[in-house]
C-alpha positions in Angstrom: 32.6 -19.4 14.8 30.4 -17.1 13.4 30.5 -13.2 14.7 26.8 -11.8 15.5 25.5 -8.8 17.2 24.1 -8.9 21.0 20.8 -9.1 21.3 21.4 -6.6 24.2 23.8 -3.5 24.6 24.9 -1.8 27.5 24.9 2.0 27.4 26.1 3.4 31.1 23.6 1.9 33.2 20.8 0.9 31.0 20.3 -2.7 29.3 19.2 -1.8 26.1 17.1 -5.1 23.9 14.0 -7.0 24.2 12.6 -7.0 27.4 14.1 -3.8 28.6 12.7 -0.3 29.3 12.9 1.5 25.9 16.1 3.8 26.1 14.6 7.7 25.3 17.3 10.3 23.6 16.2 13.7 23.2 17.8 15.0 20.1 18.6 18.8 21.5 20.4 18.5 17.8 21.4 22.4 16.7 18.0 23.5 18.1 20.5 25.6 20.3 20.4 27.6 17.4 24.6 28.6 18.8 23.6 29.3 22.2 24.8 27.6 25.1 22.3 29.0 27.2 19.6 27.6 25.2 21.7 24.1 25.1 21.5 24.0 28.9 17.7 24.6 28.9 16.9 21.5 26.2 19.4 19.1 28.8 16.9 20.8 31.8 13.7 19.7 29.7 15.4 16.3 29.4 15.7 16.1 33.0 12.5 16.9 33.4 10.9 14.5 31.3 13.1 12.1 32.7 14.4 11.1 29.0 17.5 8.6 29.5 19.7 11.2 27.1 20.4 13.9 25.7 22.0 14.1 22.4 23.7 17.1 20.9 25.8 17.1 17.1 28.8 18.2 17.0 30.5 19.9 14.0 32.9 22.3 12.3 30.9 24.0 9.1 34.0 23.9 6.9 34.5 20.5 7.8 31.3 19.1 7.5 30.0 21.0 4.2 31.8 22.3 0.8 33.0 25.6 0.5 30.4 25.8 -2.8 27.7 25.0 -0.8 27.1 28.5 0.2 23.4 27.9 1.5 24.2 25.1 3.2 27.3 26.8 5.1 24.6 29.9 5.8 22.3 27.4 7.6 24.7 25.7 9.4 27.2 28.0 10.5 25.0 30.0 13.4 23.8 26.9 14.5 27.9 25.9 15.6 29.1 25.5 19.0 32.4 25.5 19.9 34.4 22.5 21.5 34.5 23.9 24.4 30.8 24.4 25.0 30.3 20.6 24.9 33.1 19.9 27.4 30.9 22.3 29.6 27.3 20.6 28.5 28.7 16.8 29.3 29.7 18.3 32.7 26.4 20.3 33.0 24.6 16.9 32.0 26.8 14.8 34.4 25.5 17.2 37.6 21.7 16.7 36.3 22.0 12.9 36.1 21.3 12.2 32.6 23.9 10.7 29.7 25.1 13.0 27.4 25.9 11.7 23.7 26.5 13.7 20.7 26.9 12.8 16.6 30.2 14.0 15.7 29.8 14.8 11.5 33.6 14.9 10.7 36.8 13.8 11.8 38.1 16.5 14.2 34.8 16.5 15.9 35.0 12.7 15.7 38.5 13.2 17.3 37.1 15.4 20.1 34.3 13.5 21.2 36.6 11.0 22.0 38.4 13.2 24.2 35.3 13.4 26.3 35.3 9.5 27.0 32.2 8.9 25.5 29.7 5.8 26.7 28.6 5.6 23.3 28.6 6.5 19.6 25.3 8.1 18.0 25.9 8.0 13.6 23.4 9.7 11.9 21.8 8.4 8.3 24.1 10.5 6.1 27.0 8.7 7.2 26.2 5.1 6.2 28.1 5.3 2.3 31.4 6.8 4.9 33.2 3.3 5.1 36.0 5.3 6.6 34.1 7.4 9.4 31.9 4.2 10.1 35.9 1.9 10.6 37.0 4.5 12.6 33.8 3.9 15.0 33.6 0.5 15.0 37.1 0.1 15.8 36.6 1.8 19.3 34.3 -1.7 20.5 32.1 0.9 22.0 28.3 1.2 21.8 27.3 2.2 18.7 23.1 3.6 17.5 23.2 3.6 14.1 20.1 5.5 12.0 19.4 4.3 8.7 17.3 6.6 7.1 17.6 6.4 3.2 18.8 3.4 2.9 17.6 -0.3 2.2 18.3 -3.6 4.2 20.8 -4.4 1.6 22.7 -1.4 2.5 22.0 -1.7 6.6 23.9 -5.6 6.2 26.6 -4.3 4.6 27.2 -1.7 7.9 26.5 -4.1 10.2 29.9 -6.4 8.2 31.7 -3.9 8.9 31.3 -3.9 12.5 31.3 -7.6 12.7 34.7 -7.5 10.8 36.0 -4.8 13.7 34.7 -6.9 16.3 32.2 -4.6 17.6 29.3 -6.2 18.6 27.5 -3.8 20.2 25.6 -2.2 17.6 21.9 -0.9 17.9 19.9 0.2 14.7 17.1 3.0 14.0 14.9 2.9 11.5 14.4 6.1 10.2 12.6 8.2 7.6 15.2 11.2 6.5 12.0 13.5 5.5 10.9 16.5 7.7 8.4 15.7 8.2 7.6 12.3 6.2 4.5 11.6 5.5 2.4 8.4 7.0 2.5 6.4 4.5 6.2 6.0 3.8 7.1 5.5 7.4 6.7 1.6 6.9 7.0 1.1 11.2 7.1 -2.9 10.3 11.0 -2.4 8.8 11.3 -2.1 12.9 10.3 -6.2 13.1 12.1 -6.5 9.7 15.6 -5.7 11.0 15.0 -7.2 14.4 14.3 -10.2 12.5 17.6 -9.7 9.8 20.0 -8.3 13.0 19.0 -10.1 16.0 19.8 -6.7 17.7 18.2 -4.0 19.4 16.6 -2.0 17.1 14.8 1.4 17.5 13.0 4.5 15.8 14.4 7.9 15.1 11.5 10.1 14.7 10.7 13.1 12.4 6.9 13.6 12.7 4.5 15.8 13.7 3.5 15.0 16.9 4.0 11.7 19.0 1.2 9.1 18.0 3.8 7.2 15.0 6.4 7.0 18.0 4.1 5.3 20.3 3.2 3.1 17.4 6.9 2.1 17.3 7.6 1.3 21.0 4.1 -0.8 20.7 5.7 -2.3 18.0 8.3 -3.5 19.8 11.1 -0.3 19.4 14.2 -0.4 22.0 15.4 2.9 21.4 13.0 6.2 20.7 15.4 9.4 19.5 13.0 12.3 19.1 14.0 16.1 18.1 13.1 18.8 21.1 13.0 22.7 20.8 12.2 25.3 23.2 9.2 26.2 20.4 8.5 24.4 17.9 7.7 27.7 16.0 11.3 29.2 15.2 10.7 30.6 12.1 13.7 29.0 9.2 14.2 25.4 11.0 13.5 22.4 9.6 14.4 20.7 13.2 11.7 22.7 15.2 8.1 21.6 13.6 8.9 17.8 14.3 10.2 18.3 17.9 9.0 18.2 21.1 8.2 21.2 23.4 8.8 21.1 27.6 5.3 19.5 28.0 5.3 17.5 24.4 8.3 15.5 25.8 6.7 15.2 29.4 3.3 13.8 27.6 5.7 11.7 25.1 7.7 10.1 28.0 4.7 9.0 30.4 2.5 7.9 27.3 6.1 5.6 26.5 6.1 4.6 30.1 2.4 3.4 30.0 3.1 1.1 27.0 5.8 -0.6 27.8 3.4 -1.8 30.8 0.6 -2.4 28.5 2.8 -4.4 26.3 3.1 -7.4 28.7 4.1 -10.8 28.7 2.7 -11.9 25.4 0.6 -14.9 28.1 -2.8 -15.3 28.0 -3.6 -15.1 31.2 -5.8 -12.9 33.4 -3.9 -10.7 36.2 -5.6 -10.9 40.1 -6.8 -7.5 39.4 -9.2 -8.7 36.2 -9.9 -12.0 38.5 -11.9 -9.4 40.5 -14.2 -8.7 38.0 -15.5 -12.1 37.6 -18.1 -12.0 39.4 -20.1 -9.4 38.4 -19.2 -9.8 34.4 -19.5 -13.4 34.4 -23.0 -15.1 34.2 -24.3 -17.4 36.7 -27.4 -20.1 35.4 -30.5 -18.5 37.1 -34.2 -20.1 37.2 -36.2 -18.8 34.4 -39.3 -19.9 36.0 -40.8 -20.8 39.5 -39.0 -24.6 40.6 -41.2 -26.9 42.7 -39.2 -28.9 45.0 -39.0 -32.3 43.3 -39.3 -31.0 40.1 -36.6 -32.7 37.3 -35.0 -29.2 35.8 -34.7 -29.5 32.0 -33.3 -26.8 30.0 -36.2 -24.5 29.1 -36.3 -24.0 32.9 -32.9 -22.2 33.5 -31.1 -19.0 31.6 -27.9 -17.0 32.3 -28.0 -13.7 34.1 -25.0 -11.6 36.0 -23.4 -11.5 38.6 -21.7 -15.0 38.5 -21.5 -15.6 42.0 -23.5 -19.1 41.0 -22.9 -22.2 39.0 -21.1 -21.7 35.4 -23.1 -21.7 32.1 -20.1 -24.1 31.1 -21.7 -26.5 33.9 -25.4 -26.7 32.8 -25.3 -30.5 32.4 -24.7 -30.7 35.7 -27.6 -29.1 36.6 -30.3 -30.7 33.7 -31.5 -33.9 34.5 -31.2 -33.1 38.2 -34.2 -32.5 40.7 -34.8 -29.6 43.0 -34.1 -29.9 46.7 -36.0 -27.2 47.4 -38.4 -24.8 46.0 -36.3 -22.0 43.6 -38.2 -18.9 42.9 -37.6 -17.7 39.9 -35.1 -15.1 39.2 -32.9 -17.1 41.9 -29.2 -17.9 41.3 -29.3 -21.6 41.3 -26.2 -23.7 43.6 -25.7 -26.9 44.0 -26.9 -27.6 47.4 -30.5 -27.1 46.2 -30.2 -29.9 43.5 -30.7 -33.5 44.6 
């Protein structure tokens, strides 16, 4: 029998797939900038904005980046936080009521985070070539988001085998664009559709743009999961994180706009709810004497036209009405009904 991935995924309490509320993840990332002071505040902002997570990545410098890549270790290193700090911020997280989840960039980190029992996996784009780091995941049958920025569907299947030959099934995909910020027209939101199509899985958007309007195109699109960067400003001079985040009230804004759509989004039915049933009769059109009706007189069609509110007989139902003569005398202007038609 043939291993596939659920088309729904379990993280804590929330169902995550079609049909579900999309699941929200602030990416807090290293905009801590080091400081567990600041870390708390970006968990408080996801409280507020009532995201469903808060992520944070977890790292050792020398672990994570060569020795010879001096710059690299210069803008990473203040922007560390020590194990400890993220026992504290999974507690400070479990007392504010949201999930905590993290991206652990090399093995001792990888090793740590499991030490905090975590309810799920986050794996970052860079890591989708790791065939070792993505075994060791998979092998823990727990829930897995995978972003797949810079990389092709090609690539994406041959992940996804690897976590169908582990067993693990519970596997949700981001589409991402690994660009800070990328511009419009390489965002290609429809790879969203493309992978639900290929994966059968939930699938999601990580975002790195300017403001919020290509997210909301995603979760319109059909997006199970939104991850999007926040910052206490957006202006921190030297970040590359920062411009694309969300502020305190960006995230509020983003989170109620998310809310809104889901409910716009429907049932995919053509039908009309009892609150637009209301309007019927007053957008509708009734069939209305265009002229002064003797009674007795046989009504032919250059005697009627079609005027609001319909409160009267249909325009659909007019050859019920020619042919047909007047009961009584209809003054023009009047909403004709059938009890004044013989």
């Amino acid at each position: 029998m043939q291993v596939i991935l659920n088309k729904k995924v379990k993280i804590g309490s929330k169902t995550i797939g079609a049909g579900n509320p999309v699941f929200i993840i602030a990416e807090a990332g290293v905009n801590h900038f080091g400081s567990i002071e600041i870390a708390r505040h970006l968990v408080d902002m996801a409280v507020i904005a009532r995201a469903d997570a808060v992520k944070f990545q977890i790292f050792k410098t020398e672990n994570l980046v060569s020795s010879v890549a001096h710059d690299w270790i210069e803008r990473l290193k203040p922007k560390e936080l020590p194990y400890d700090a993220f026992k504290n911020l999974k507690e400070y997280c479990e007392k504010k009521g949201i999930m905590f989840l993290a991206t652990a960039h090399d093995d001792e980190s990888l090793d740590f985070y499991e030490s905090l029992e975590p309810i799920a996996y986050k794996i970052g784009s860079g890591e989708l070539s790791n065939t070792p780091y993505l075994r060791k995941i998979a092998k823990k049958k727990k829930p897995v988001i995978l972003s797949t920025g810079m990389y092709d569907i090609g690539d994406v299947r041959d992940v996804v085998n690897i976590f169908l030959d582990e067993g693990n099934t519970n596997l949700i995909l981001l589409h991402c664009i690994t660009c800070y910020p990328p511009v419009p027209e390489d965002i290609n939101l429809r790879a969203i559709n493309a992978m639900q199509k290929e994966f059968k899985c939930p699938v999601g958007y990580s975002d790195h743009t300017i403001g919020n309007d290509i997210v909301l195109a995603a979760v319109a699109m059909g997006a199970s999961v939104i991850e999007k960067h926040i910052a206490v400003s957006k202006n921190t001079p030297g970040s590359q994180d920062c411009p694309v985040s969300c502020d305190e009230r960006d995230l509020i804004e983003l989170i109620n706009s998310i809310r809104k759509i889901e409910k716009a989004i429907g049932t995919g039915i053509k039908s009309p709810s009892e609150r637009e049933l209301k309007s019927k009769e007053w957008a509708r059109k009734s069939i209305v004497a265009k002229v002064d009706i003797k009674k007795g007189d046989l009504i032919t069609e250059d005697m009627l036209t079609f005027k609001r509110p319909g409160t009267g007989i249909s325009p659909e139902d007019i050859s019920m009405v020619i042919g047909r003569k007047a009961k009584r005398d209809i003054k023009i202007d009047s909403i004709i009904r059938f009890d004044y038609l013989q």
